[in-house]
N, CA, C and O atoms as a CHARMM CRD file, in Angstrom:
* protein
*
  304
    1    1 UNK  N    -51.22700 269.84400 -79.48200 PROA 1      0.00000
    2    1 UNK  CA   -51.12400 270.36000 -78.14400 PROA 1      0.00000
    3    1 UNK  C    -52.12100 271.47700 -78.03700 PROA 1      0.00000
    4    1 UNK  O    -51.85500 272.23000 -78.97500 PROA 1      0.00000
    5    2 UNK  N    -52.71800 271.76100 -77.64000 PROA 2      0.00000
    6    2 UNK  CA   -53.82500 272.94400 -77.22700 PROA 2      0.00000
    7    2 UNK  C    -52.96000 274.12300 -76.94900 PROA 2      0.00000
    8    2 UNK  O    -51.82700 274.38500 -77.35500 PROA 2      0.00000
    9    3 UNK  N    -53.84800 274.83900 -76.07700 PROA 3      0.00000
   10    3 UNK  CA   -54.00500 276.67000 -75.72800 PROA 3      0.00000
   11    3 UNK  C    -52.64300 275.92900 -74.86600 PROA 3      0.00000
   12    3 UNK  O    -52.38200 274.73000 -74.77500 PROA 3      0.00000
   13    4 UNK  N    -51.84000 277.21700 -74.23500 PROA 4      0.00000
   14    4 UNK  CA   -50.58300 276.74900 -73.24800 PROA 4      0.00000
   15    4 UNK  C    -51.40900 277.22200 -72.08800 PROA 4      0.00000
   16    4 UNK  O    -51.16100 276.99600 -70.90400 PROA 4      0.00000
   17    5 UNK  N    -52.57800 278.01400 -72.64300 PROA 5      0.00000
   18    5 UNK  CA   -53.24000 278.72900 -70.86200 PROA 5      0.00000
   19    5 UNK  C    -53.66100 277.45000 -70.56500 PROA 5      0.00000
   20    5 UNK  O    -53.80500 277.48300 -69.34300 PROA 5      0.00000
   21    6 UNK  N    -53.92300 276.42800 -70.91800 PROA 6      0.00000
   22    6 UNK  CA   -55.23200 275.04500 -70.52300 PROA 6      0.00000
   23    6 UNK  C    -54.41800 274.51800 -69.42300 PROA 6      0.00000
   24    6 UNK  O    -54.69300 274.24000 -68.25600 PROA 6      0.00000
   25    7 UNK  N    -53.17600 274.44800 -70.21800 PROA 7      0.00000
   26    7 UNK  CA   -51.98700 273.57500 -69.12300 PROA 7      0.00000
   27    7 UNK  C    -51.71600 273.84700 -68.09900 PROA 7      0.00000
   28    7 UNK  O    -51.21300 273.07600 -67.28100 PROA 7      0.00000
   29    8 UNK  N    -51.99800 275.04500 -67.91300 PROA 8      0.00000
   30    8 UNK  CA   -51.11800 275.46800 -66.74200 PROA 8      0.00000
   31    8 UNK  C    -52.41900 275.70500 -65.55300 PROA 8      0.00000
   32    8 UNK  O    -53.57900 275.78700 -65.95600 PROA 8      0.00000
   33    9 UNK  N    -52.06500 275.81100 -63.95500 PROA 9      0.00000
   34    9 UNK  CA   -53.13300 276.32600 -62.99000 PROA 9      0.00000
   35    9 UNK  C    -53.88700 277.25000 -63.22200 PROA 9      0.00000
   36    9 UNK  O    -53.66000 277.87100 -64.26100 PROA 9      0.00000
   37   10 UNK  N    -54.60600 277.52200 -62.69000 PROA 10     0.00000
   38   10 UNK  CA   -55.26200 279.07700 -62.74500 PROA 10     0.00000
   39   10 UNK  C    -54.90500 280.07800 -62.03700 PROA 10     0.00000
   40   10 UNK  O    -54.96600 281.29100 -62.23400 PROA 10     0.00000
   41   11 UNK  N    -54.45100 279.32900 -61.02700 PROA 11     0.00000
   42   11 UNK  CA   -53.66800 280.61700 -60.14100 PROA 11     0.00000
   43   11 UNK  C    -52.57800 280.96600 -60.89900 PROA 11     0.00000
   44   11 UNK  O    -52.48400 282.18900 -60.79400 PROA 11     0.00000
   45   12 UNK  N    -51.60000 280.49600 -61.69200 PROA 12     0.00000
   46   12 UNK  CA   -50.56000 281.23300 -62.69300 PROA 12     0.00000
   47   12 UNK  C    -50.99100 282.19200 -63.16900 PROA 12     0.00000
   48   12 UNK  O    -50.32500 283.22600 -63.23200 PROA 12     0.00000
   49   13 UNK  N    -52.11200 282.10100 -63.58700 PROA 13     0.00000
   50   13 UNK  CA   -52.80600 282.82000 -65.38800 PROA 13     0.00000
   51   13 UNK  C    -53.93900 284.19300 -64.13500 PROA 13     0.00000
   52   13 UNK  O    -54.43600 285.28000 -64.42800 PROA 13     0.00000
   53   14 UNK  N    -53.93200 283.43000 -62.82800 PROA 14     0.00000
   54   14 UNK  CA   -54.74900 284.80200 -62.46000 PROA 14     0.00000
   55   14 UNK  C    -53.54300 285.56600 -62.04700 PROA 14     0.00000
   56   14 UNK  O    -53.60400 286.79300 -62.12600 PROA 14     0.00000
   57   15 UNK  N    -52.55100 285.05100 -61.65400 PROA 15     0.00000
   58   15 UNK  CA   -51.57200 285.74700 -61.10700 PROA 15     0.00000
   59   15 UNK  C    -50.82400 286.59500 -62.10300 PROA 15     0.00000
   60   15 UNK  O    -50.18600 287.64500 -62.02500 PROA 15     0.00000
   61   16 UNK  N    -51.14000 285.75000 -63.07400 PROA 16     0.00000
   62   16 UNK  CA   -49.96000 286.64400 -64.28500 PROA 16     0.00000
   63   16 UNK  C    -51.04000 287.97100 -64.67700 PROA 16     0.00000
   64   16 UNK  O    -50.49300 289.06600 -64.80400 PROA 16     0.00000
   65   17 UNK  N    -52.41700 287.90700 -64.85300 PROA 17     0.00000
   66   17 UNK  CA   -53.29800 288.97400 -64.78000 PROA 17     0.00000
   67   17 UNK  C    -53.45700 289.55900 -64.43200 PROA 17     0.00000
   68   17 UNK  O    -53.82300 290.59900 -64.97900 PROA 17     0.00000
   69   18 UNK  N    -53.27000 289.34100 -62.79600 PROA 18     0.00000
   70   18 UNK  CA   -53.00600 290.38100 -61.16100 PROA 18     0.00000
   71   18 UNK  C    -51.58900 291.14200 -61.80800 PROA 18     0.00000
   72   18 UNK  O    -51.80100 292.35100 -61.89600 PROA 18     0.00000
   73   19 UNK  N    -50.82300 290.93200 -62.07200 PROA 19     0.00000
   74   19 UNK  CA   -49.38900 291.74400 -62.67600 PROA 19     0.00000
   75   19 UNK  C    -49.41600 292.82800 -64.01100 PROA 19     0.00000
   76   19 UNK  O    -48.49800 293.32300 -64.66500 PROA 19     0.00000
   77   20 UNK  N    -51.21200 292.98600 -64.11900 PROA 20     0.00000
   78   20 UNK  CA   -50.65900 293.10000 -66.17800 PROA 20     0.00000
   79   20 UNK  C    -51.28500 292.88100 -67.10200 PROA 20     0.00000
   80   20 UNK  O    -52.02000 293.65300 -67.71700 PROA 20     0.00000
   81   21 UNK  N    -51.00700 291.56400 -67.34000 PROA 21     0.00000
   82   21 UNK  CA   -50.53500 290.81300 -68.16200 PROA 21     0.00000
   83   21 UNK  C    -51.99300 291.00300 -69.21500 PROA 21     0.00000
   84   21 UNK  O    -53.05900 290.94700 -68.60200 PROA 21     0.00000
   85   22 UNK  N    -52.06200 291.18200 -70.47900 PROA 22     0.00000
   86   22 UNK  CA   -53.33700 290.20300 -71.24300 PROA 22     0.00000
   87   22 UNK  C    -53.44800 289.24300 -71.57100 PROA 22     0.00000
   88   22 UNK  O    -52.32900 288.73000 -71.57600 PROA 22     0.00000
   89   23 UNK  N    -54.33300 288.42400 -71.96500 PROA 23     0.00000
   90   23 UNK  CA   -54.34300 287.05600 -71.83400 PROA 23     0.00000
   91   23 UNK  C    -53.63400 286.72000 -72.84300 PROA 23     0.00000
   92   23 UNK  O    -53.17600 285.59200 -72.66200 PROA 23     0.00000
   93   24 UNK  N    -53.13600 287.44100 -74.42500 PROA 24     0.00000
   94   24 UNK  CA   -52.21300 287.31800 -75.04500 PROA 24     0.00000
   95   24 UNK  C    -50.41100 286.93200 -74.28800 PROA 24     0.00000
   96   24 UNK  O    -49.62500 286.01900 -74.54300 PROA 24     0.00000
   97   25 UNK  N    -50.32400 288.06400 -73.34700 PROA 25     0.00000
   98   25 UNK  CA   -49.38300 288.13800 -73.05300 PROA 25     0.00000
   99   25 UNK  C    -49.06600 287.29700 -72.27200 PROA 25     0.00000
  100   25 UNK  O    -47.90500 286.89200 -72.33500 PROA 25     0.00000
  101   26 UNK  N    -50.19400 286.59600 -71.01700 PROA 26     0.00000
  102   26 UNK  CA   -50.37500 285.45400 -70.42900 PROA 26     0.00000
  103   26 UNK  C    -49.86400 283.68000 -71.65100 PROA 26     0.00000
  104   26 UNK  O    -49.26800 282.60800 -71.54200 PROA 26     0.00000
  105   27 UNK  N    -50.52000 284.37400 -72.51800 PROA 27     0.00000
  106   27 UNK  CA   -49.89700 282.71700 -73.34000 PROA 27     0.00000
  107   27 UNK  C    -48.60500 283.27100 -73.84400 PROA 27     0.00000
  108   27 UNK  O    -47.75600 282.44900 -73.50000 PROA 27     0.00000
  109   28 UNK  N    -48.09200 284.13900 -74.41400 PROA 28     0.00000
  110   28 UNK  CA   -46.33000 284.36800 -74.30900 PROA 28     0.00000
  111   28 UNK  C    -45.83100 283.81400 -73.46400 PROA 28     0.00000
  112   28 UNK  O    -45.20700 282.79200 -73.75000 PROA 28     0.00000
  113   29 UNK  N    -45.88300 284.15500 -72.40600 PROA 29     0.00000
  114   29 UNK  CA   -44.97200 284.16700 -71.00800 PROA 29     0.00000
  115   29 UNK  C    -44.78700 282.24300 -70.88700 PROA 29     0.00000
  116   29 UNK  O    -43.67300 281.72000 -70.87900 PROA 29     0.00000
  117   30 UNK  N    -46.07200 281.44600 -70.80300 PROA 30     0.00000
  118   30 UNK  CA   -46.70900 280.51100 -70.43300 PROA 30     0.00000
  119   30 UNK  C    -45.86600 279.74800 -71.87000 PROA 30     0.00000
  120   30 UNK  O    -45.73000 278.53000 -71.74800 PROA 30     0.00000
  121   31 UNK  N    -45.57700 280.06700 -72.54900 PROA 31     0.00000
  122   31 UNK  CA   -45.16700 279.28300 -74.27700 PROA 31     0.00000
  123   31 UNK  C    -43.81900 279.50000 -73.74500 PROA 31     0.00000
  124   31 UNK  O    -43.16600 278.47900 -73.53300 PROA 31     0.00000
  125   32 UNK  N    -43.11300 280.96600 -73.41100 PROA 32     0.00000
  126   32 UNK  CA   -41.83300 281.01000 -73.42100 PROA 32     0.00000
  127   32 UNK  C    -41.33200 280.26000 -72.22100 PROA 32     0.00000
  128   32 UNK  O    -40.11500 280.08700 -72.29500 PROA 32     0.00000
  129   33 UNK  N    -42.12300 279.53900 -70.65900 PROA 33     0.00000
  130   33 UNK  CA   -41.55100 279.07600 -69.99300 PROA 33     0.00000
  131   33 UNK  C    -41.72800 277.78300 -70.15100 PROA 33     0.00000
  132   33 UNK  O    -41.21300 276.95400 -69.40200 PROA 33     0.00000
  133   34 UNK  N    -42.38600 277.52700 -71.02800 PROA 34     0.00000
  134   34 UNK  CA   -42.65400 276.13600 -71.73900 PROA 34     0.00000
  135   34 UNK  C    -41.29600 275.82900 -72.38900 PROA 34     0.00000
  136   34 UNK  O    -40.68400 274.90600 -71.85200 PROA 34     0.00000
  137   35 UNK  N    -40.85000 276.27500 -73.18000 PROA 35     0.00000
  138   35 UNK  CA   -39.57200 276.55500 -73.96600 PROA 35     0.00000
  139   35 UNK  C    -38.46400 276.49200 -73.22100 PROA 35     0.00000
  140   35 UNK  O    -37.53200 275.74000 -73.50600 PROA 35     0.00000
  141   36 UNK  N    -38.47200 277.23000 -72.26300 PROA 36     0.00000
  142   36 UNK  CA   -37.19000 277.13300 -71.05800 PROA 36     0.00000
  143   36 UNK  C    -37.11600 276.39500 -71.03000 PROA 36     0.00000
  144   36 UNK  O    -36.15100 275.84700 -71.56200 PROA 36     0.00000
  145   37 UNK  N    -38.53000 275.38000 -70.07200 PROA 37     0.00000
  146   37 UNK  CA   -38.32300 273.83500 -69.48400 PROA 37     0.00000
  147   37 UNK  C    -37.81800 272.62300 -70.46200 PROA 37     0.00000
  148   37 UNK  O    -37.37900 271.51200 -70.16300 PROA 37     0.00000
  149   38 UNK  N    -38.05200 273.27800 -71.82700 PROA 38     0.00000
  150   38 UNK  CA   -37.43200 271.63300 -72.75600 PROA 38     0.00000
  151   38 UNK  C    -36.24200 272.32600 -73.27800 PROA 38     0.00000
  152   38 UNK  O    -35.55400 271.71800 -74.09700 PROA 38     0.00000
  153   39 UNK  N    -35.98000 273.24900 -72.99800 PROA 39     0.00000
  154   39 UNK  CA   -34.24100 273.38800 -73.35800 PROA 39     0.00000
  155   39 UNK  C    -33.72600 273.12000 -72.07700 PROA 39     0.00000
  156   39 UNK  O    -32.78000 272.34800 -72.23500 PROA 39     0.00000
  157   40 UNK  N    -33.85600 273.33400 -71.09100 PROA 40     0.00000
  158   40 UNK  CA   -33.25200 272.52700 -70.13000 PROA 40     0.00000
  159   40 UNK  C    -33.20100 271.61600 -70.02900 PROA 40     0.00000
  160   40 UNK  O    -32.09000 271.13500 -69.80800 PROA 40     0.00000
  161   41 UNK  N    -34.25600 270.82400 -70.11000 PROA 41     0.00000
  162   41 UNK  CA   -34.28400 269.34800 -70.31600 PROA 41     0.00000
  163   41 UNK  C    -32.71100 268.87500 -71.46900 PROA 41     0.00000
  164   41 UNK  O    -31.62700 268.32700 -71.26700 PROA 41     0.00000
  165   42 UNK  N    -33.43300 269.48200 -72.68500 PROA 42     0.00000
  166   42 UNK  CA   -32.47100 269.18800 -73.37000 PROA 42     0.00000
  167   42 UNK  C    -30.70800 269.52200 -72.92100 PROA 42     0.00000
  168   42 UNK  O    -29.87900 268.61200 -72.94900 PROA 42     0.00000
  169   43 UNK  N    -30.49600 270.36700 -72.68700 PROA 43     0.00000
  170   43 UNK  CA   -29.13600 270.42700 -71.52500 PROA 43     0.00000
  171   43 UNK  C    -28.44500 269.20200 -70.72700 PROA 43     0.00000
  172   43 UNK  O    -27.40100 268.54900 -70.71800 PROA 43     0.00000
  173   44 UNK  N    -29.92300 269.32600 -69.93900 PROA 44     0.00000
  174   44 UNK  CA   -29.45500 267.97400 -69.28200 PROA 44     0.00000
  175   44 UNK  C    -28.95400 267.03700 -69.62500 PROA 44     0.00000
  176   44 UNK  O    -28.10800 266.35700 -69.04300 PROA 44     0.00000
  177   45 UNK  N    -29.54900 266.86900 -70.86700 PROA 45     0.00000
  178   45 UNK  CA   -29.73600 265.28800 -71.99800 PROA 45     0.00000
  179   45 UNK  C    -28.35500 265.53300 -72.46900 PROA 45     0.00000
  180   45 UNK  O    -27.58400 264.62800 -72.14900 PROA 45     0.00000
  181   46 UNK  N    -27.73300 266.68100 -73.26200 PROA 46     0.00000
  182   46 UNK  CA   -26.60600 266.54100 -73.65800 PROA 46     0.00000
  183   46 UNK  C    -25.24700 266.63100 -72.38400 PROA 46     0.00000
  184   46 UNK  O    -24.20600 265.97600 -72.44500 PROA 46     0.00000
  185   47 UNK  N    -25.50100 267.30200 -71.63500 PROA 47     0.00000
  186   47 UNK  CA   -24.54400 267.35000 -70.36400 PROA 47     0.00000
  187   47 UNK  C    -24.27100 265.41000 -70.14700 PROA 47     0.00000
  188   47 UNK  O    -23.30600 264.77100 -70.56700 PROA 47     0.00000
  189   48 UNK  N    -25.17300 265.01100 -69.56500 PROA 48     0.00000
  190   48 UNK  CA   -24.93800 263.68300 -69.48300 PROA 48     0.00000
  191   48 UNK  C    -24.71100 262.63800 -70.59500 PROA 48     0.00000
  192   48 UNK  O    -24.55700 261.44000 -70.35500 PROA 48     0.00000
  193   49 UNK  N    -24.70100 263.27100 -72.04300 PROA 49     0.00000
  194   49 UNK  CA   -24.30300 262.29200 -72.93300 PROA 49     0.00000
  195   49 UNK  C    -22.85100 262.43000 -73.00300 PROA 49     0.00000
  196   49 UNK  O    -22.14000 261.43500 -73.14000 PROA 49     0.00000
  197   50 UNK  N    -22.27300 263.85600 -72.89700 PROA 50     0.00000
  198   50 UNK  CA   -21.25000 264.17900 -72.65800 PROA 50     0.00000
  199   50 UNK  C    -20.10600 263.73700 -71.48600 PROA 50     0.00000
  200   50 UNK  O    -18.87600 263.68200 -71.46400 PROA 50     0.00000
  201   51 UNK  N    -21.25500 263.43700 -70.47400 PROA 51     0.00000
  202   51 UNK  CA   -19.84000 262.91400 -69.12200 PROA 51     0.00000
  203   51 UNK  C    -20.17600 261.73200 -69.77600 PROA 51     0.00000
  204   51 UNK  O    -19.07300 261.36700 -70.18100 PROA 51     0.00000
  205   52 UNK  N    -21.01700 260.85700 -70.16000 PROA 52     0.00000
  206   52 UNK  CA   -20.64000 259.57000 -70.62700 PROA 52     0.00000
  207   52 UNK  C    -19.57500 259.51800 -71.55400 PROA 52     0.00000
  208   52 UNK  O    -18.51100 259.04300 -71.15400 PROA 52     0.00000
  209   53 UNK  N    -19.65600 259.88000 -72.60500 PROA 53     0.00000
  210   53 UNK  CA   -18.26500 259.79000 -73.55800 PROA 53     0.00000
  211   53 UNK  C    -16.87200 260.51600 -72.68100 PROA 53     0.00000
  212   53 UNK  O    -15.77800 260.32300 -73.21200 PROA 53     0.00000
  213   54 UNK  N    -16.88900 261.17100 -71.62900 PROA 54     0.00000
  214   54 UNK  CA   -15.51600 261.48900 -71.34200 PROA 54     0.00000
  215   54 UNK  C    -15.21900 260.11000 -70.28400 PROA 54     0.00000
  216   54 UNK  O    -14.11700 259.56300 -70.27000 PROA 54     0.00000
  217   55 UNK  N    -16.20500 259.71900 -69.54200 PROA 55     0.00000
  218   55 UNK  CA   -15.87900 258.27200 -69.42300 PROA 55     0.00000
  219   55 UNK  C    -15.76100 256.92600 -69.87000 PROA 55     0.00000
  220   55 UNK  O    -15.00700 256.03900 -69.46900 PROA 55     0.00000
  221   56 UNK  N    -16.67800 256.91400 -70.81700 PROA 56     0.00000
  222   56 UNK  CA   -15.90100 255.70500 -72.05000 PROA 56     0.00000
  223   56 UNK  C    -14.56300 256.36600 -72.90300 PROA 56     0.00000
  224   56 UNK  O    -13.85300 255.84800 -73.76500 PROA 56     0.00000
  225   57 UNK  N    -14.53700 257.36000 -72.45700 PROA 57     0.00000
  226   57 UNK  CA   -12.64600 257.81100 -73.23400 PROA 57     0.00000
  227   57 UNK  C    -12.46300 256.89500 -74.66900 PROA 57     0.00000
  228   57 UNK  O    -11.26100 256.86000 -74.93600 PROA 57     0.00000
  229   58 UNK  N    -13.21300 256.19900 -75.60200 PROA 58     0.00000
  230   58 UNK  CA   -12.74600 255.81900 -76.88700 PROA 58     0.00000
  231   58 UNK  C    -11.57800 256.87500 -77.06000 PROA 58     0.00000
  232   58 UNK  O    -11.00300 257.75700 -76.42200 PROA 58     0.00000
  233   59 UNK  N    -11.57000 256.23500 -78.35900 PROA 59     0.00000
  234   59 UNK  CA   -10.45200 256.84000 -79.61000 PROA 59     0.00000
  235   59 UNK  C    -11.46400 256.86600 -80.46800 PROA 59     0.00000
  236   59 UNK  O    -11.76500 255.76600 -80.93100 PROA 59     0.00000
  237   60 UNK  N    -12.23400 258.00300 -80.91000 PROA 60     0.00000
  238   60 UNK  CA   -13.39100 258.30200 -81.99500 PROA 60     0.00000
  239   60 UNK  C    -12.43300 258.69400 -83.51200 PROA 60     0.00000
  240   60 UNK  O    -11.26600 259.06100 -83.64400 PROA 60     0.00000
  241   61 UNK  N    -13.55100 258.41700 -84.54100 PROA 61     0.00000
  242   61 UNK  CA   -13.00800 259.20900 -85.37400 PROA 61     0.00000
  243   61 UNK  C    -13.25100 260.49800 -85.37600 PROA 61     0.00000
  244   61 UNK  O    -14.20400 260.75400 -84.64000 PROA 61     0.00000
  245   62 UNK  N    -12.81600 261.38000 -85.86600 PROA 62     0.00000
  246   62 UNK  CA   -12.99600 263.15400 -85.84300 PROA 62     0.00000
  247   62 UNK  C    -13.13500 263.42400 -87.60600 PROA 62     0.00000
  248   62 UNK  O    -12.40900 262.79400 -88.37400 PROA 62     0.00000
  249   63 UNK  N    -14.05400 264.33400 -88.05800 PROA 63     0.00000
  250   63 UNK  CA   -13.39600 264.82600 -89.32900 PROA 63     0.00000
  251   63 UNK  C    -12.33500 265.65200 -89.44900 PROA 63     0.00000
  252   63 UNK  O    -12.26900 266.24800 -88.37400 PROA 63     0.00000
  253   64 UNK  N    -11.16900 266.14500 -90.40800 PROA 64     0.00000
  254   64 UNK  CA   -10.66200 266.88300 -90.30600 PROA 64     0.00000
  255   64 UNK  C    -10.73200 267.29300 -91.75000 PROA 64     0.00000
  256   64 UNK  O    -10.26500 266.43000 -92.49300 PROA 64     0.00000
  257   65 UNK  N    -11.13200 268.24300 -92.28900 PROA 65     0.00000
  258   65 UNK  CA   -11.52700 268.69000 -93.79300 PROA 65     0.00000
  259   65 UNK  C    -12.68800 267.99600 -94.39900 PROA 65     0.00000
  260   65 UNK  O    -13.84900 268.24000 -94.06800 PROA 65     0.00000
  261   66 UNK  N    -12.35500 267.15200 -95.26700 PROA 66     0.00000
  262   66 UNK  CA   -13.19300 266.60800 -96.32200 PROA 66     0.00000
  263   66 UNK  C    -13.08700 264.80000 -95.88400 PROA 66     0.00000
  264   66 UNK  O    -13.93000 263.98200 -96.25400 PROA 66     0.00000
  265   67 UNK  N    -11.57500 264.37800 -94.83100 PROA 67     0.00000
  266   67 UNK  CA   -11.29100 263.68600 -94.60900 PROA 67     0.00000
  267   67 UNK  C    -11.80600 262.82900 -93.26800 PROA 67     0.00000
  268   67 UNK  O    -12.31800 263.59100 -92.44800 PROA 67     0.00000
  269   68 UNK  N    -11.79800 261.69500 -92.92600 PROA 68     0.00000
  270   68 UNK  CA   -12.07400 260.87700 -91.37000 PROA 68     0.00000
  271   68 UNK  C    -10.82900 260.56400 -91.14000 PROA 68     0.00000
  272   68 UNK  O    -10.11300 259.95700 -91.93600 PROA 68     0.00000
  273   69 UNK  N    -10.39700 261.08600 -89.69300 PROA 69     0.00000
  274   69 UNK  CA    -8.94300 260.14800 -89.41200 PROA 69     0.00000
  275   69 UNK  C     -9.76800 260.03600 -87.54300 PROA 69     0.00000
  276   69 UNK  O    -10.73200 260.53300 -86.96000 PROA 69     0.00000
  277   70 UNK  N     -8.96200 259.34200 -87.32200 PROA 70     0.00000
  278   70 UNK  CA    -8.80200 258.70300 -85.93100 PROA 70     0.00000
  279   70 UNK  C     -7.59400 259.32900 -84.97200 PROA 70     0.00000
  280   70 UNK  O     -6.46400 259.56400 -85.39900 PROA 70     0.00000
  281   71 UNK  N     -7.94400 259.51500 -83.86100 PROA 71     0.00000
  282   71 UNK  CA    -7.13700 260.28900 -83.36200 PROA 71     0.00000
  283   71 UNK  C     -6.85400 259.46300 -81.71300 PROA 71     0.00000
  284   71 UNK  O     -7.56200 259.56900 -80.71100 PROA 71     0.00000
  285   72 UNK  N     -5.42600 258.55100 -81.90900 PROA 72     0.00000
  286   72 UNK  CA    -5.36800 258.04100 -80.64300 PROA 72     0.00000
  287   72 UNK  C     -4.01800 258.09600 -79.78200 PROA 72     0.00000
  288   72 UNK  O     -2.79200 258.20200 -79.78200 PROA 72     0.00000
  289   73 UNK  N     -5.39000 257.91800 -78.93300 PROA 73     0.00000
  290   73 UNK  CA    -3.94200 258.38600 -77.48800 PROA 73     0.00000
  291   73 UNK  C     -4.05200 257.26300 -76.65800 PROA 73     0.00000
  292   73 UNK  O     -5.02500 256.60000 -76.29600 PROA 73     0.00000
  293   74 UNK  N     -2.76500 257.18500 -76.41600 PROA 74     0.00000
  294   74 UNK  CA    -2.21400 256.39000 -75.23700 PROA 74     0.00000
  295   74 UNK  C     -2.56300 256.31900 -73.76500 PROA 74     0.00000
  296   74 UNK  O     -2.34000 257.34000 -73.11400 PROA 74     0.00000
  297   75 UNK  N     -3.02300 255.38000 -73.20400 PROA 75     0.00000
  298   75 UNK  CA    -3.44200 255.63000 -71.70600 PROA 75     0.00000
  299   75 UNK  C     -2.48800 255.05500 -71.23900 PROA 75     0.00000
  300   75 UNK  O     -2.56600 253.83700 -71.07500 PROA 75     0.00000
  301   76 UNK  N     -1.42900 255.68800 -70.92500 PROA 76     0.00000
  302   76 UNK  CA    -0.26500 255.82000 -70.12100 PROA 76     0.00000
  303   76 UNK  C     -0.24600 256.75500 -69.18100 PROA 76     0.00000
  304   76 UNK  O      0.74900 256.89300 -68.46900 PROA 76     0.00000
C-alpha cells in the first residue's frame, strides 16, 4: 500500500495543513482515519454475523472448562 497522503484528495491534506498540521502529522491523522474506517467495517461484519446466529437460534456447542457440552433449549 503506499504513502496514506497519495490516497486521499488534496483538498484533505491542504485542509489538514490550513489547520496545522505537518505533513507528518497529515499522514497520522490520514492512517488513523484509515483505521477507523476498517474497524467499522469490521463492526459491521460482526454485528451482522451476530443477528444472523440469533436468528438461526441453533443449539451450539459452548466450552465450559477444559470440556464441550451442548446447551439446549426448548422452543416452547
Amino acid at each position: 500500500m503506499g504513502d496514506p497522503v497519495e490516497q486521499v484528495p488534496v483538498g484533505q491534506v491542504a485542509q489538514l495543513t490550513a489547520e496545522g498540521l505537518g505533513l507528518e502529522g497529515v499522514k497520522r491523522v490520514i492512517a488513523l482515519e484509515n483505521q477507523v474506517a476498517a474497524l467499522q467495517a469490521k463492526v459491521a461484519e460482526l454485528q451482522a454475523e451476530l443477528a444472523e446466529s440469533r436468528i438461526s437460534s441453533q443449539n451450539l456447542p459452548a466450552l465450559y472448562g477444559e470440556r464441550q457440552v451442548t446447551v439446549w433449549q426448548s422452543r416452547r
